[in-house]
C-alpha positions in Angstrom: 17.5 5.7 -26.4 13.8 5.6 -27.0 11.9 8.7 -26.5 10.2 7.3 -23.6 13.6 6.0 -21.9 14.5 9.0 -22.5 11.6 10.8 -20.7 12.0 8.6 -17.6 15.8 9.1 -17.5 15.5 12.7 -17.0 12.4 12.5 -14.4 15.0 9.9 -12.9 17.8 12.4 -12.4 15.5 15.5 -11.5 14.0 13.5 -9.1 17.3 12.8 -7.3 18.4 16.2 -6.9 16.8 17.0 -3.8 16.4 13.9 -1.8 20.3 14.3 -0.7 18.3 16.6 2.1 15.9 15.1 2.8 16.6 13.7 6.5 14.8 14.2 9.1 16.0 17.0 11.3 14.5 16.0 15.3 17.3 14.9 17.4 17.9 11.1 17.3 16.7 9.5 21.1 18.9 8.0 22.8 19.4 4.7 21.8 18.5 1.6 24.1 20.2 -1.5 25.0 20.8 -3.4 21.8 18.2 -6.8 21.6 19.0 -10.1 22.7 22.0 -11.3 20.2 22.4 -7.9 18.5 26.4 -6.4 18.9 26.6 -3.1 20.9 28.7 -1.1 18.2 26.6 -2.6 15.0 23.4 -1.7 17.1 24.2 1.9 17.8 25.4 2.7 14.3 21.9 1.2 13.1 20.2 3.6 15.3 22.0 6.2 14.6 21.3 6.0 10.9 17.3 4.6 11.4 17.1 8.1 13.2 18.8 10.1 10.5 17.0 8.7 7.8 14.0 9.6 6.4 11.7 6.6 7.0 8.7 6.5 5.1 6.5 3.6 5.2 4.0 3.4 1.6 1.1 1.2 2.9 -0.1 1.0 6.6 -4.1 0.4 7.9 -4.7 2.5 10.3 -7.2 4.1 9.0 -9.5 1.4 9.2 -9.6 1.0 12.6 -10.1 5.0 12.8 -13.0 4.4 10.9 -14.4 1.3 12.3 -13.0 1.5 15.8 -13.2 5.1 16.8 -9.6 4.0 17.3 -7.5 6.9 18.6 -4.0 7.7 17.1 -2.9 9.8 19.5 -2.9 7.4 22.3 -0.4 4.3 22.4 -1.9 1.0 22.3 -1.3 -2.1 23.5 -2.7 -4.2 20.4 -2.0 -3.7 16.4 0.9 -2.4 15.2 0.8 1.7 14.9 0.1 4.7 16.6 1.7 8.2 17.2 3.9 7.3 20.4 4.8 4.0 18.5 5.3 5.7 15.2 7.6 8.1 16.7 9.7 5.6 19.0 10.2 3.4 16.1 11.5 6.7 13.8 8.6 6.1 11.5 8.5 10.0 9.9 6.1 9.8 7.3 3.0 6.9 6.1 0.7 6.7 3.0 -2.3 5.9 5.0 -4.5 3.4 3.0 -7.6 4.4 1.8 -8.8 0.7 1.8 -12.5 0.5 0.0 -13.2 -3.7 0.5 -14.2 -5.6 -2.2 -17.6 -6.3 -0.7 -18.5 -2.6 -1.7 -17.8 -2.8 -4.9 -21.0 -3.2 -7.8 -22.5 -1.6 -10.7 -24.2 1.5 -10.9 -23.6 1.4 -14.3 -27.6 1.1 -15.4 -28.2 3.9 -13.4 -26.0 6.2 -15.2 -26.9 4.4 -18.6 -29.4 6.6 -20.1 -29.1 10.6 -19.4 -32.0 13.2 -19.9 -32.1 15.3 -23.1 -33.1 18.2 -20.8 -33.2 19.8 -17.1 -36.8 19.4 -17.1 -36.9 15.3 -17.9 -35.9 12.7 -15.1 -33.3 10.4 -15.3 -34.6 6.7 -17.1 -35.3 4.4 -14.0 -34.3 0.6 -15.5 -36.0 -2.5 -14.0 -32.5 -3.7 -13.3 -30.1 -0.8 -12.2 -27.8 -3.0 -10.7 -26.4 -3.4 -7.0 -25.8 0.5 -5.4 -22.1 0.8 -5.2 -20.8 2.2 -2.2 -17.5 2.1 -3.1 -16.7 5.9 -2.8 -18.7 6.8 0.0 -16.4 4.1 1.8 -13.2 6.0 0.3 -14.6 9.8 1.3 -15.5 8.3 5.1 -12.3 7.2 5.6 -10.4 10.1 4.6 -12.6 11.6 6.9 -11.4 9.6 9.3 -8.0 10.1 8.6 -8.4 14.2 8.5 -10.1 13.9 11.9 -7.1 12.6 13.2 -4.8 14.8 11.6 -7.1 18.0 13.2 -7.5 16.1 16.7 -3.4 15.8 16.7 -2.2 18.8 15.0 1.0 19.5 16.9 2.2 16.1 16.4 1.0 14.8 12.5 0.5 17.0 9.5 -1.6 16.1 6.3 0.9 16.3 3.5 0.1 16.3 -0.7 3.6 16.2 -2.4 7.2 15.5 -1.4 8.2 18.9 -0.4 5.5 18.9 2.4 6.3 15.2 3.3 10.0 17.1 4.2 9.0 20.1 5.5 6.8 18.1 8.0 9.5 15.3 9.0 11.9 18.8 9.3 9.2 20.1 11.8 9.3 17.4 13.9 5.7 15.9 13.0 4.4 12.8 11.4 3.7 13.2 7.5 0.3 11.6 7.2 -0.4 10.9 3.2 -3.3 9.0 1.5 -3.2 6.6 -1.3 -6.6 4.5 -2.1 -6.2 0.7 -2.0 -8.6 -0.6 -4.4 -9.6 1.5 -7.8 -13.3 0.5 -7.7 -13.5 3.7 -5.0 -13.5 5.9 -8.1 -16.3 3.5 -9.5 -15.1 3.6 -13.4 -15.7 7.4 -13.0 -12.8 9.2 -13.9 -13.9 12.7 -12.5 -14.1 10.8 -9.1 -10.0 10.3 -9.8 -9.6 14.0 -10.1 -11.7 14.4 -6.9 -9.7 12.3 -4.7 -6.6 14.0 -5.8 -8.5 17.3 -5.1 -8.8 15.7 -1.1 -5.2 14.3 -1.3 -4.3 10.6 -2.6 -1.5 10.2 -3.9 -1.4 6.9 -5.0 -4.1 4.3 -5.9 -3.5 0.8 -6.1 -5.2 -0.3 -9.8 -7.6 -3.5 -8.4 -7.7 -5.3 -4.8 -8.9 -9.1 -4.0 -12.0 -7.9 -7.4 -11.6 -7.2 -11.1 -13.1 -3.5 -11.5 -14.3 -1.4 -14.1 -11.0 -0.8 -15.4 -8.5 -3.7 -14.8 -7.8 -7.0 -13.4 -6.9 -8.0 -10.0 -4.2 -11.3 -9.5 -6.9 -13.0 -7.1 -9.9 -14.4 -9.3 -9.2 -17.3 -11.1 -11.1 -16.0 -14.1 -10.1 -13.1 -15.9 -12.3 -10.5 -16.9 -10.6 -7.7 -19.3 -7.2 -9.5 -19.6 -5.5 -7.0 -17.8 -6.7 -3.4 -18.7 -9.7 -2.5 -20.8 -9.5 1.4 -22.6 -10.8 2.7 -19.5 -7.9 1.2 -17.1 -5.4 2.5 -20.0 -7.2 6.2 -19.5 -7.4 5.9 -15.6 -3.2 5.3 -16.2 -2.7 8.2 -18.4 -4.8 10.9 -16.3 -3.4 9.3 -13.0 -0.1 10.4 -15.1 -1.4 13.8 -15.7 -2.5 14.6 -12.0 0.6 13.4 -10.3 -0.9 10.7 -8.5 1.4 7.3 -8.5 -0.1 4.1 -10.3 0.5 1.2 -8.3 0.1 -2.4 -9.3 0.4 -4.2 -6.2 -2.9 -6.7 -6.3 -3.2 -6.7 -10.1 -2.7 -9.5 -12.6 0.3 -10.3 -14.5 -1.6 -9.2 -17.3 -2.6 -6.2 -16.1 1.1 -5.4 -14.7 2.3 -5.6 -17.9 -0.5 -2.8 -19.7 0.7 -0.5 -17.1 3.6 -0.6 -18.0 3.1 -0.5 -21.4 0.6 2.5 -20.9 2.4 4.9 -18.1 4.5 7.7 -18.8 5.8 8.2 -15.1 7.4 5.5 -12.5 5.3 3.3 -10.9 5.4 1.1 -7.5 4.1 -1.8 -5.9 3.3 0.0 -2.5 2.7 -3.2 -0.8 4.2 -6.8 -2.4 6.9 -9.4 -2.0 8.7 -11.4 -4.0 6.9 -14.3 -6.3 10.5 -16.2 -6.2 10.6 -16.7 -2.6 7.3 -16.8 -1.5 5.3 -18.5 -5.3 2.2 -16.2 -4.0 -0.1 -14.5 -6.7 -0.1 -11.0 -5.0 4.1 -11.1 -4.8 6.2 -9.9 -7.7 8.2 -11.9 -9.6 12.1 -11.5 -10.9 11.0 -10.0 -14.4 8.9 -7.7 -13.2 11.4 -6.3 -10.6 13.4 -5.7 -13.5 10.5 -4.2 -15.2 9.8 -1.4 -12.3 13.8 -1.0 -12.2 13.3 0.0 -15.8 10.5 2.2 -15.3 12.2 4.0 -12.4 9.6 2.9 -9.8 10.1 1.1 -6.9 8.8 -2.0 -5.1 7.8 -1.8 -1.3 8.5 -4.8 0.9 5.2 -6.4 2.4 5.7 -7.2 6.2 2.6 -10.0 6.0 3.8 -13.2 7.2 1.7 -15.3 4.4 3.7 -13.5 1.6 7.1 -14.0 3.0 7.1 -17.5 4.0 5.3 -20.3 1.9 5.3 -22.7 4.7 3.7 -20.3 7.2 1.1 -19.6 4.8 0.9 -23.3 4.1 0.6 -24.1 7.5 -1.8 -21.2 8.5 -4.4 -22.2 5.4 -4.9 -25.8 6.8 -5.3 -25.0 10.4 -7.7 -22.6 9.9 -9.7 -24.8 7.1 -9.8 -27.8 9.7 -10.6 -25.5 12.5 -13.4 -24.1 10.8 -15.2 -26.9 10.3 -15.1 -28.2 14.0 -15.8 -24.5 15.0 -19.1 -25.1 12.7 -19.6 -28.2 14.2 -19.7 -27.0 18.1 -21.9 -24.2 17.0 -24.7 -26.4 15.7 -24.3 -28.7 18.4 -24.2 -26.1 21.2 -26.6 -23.0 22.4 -24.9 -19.7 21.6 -23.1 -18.1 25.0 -23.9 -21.3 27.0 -20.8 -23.0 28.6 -20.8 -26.0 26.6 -19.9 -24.0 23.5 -17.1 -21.7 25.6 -15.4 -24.8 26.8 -15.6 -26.3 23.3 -14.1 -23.0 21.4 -11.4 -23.4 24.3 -10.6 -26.6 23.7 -10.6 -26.0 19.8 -8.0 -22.8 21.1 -5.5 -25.2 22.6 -6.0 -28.2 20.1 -4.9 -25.5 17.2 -2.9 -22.7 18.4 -1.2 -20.0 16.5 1.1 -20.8 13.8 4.9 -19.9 14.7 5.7 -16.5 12.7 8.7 -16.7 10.2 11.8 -14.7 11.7 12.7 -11.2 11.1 15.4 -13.0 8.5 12.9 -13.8 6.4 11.5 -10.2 5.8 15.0 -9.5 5.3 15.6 -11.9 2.6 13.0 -10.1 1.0 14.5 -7.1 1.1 17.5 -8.4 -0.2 16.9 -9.9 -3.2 14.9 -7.4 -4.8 18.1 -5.0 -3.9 20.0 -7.8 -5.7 17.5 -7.7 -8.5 16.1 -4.5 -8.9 18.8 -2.6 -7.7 19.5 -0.2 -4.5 17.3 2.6 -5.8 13.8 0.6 -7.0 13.4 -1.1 -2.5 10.8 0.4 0.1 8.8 -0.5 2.7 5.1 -1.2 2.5 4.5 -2.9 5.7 0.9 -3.7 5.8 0.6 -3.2 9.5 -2.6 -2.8 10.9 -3.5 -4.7 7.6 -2.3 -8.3 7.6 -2.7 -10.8 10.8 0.8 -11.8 10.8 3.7 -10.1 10.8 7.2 -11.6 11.8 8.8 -12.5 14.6 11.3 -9.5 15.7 9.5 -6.7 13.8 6.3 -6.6 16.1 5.3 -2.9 15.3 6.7 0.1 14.3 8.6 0.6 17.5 10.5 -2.6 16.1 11.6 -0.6 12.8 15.3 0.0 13.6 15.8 -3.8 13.9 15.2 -4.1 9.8 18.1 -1.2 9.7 20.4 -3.2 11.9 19.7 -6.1 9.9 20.4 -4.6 6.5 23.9 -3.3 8.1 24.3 -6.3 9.6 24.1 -8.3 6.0 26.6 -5.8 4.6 24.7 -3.0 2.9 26.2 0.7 2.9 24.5 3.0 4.8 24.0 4.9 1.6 21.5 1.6 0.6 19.8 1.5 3.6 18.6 5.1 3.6 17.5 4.7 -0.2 15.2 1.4 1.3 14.0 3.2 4.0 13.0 6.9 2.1 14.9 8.0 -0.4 13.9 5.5 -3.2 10.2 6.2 -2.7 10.6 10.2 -2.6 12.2 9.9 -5.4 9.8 8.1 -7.6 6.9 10.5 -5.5 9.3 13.6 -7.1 9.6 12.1 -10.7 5.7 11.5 -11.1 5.4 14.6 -9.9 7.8 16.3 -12.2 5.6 14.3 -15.2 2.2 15.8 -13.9 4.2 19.1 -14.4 5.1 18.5 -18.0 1.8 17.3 -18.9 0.5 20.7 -17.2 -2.4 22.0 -19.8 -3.5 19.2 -21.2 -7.1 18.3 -21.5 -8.4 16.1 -18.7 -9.8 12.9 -20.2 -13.4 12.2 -20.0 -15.7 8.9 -19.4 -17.0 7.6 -23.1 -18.5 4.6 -24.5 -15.2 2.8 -25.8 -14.1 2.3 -22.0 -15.2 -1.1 -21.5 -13.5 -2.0 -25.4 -10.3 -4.5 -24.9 -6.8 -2.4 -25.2 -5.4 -3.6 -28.4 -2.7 -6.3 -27.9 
């Protein structure tokens, strides 16, 4: 065994010490009238065991529409996919709240930053080209803002949590664990003393790259690359994410840059939000090998709930109505005056000539699920749903309140309720309990520091 096998085989079995109580502890509602099609007994058990079970979910949006929409947590809504009442009907005890920072603020301050006095008393150089202001963490620090606000406007009901004991103690209480991890890793602008400050406020994860190649890595969307996965930088962002105890994870990234982290990281990693490449051939999905890669590492891979990486027909479909729809939209825009009634019967009649596409069936998030048991194993599958993220989600699994249908599925195609519970918490507080256990042993060591070999290629 290799000494870093070896190192992950013993945060492996640490880590599963305490998870064995780690249920949540609230008395389990009554249970409803099964669905439409769903047996009695089957249905009950599945409730039962939903309620039990620690039910953590790794990547939802709600926090954007805090931000954005002054939307209010606390109330139940009739629109998007999660609030408290919701989160609470549908057993859904504890979320990693995404720090989403869109591409559109990302830039580079790096001219700005270029040239540093030789003394208090100079000013900094001012070049004729310092490069587009990035607003990247500004965007990150206003919505954990907004999360916080939420957390102080609720606090009988939701609790702010930064490590896996507190994401128990919480669910034990009877509240909602709130956690934070940062979706996009241009929010710590190449900077890494803006990583240890966002740990400082919380996050727990951060996903490497979103839809943009960053200072440090490259993101699966682009068609051209622009490090070839990570640069010295991304393999030093790795390392001290290592050191503070914050997760790495690689959902959005390249193939290429995949395959650095897991060259580079001395702690488990997850996707917090991906499906699977061999069912759904999409970019941003995972593919066999590199199930077996996070199996391997000890992380975990969280099942995406969006509709266009589960079924490659919908997202067919979806692309080509909107494309053609577009373009007439366009068309009836330039041809009629804004608000006049011309245009409002024409976007109506656009409305009926291309209505929604028909969402996959909750099967086909459970195939999902499925295979990457098959492939990865029971203890490297979660749940990264996406809501409040993606437009689509399928057919049976509406919002959170529609959680304990994916238990009763899971039973239904014949896994143990030991499984289940590992898909549902367990797996991912064990892999939050292992990198923490590796920040621990790397206790004392120097912080790294920003220099001017970060932009260099890793060595390949």
């Amino acid at each position: 065994m290799t000494p870093s096998l070896s190192k992950f085989a013993v945060a492996f079995a640490v880590a599963l010490l305490p998870v064995a109580g780690a249920f949540a502890q609230a008395p389990i509602p009554p249970c409803p009238p099964p669905p439409a099609g769903y047996a009695a007994e089957l249905w009950q058990r599945a409730w039962r065991l939903h309620h039990e079970a620690t039910v953590v979910d790794t990547h939802i949006d709600t926090t954007t529409r805090v931000l954005d929409q002054g939307f209010d947590m606390g109330q139940r809504a009739n629109d998007g996919h999660v609030d408290l009442p919701r989160a609470k009907d549908g057993g859904l005890d504890a979320v990693f709240y995404s720090i989403y920072v869109d591409s559109r603020f990302f830039g580079d301050e790096q001219p700005l930053f270029a040239a540093p006095p030789q003394s208090i008393n100079e000013d900094w150089a001012r070049p004729k080209e310092p490069g587009t202001p990035n607003g990247s963490a500004r965007r990150a620090l206003a919505m954990i803002d907004g999360l916080v606000r939420t957390v102080d406007r609720n606090p009988d009901r939701m609790t702010l949590c930064t490590s896996a004991d507190e994401l128990v103690a919480a669910v034990r209480a009877g509240k909602h664990a709130a956690l934070m991890g940062i979706e996009g890793g241009h929010a710590i602008e190449g900077d890494l003393a803006l990583l240890r400050l966002f740990h400082r406020l919380g996050v727990r994860y951060m996903t490497l790259t979103h839809t943009n190649h960053n200072e440090f890595a490259d993101s699966c969307a682009p068609a051209a690359k622009r490090w070839g996965g990570l640069n010295r930088l991304g393999a030093k962002v790795v390392a001290e994410m290592n050191r503070l105890g914050v997760i790495v994870d690689v959902s959005h990234v390249s193939d290429a840059t995949f395959a650095d982290v897991l060259r580079t990281t001395t702690a488990p990693v997850i996707c917090s939000h991906s499906s699977l490449r061999e069912l759904c051939p999409h970019p941003r999905n995972v593919t066999d090998d590199m199930l077996r890669a996070i199996a391997a590492n000890g992380g975990a891979v969280m099942i995406n709930f969006n509709c266009g990486f589960l079924d490659a027909d919908y997202a067919k479909n979806r692309s080509a109505r909107e494309q053609t729809r577009r373009i007439q939209e366009k068309a009836a825009r330039d041809k009629f005056a804004a608000d006049s009634q011309e245009l409002k019967d024409a976007l109506a009649a656009l409305d009926a000539r291309f209505p929604p596409v028909e969402r996959p069936p909750l099967a086909t998030l459970v195939a999902h699920v499925l295979r990457a048991l098959e492939i990865a194993g029971p203890d490297h599958v979660g749940l990264g749903s996406d809501f409040d993220g993606v437009p689509c989600v399928p057919a049976g699994i509406d919002d959170a309140t529609f959680l304990p249908r994916l238990t009763y599925e899971l039973l239904a195609a014949g896994q143990s309720e030991a499984v289940v519970k590992k898909v549902l918490g367990e797996n991912i507080l064990r892999v939050f309990r292992a990198v923490e256990a590796r920040a621990l042993a790397l206790r004392g060591t120097a912080p790294l520091q920003n220099d001017a070999t970060d932009g260099e290629p890793l060595p390949r």
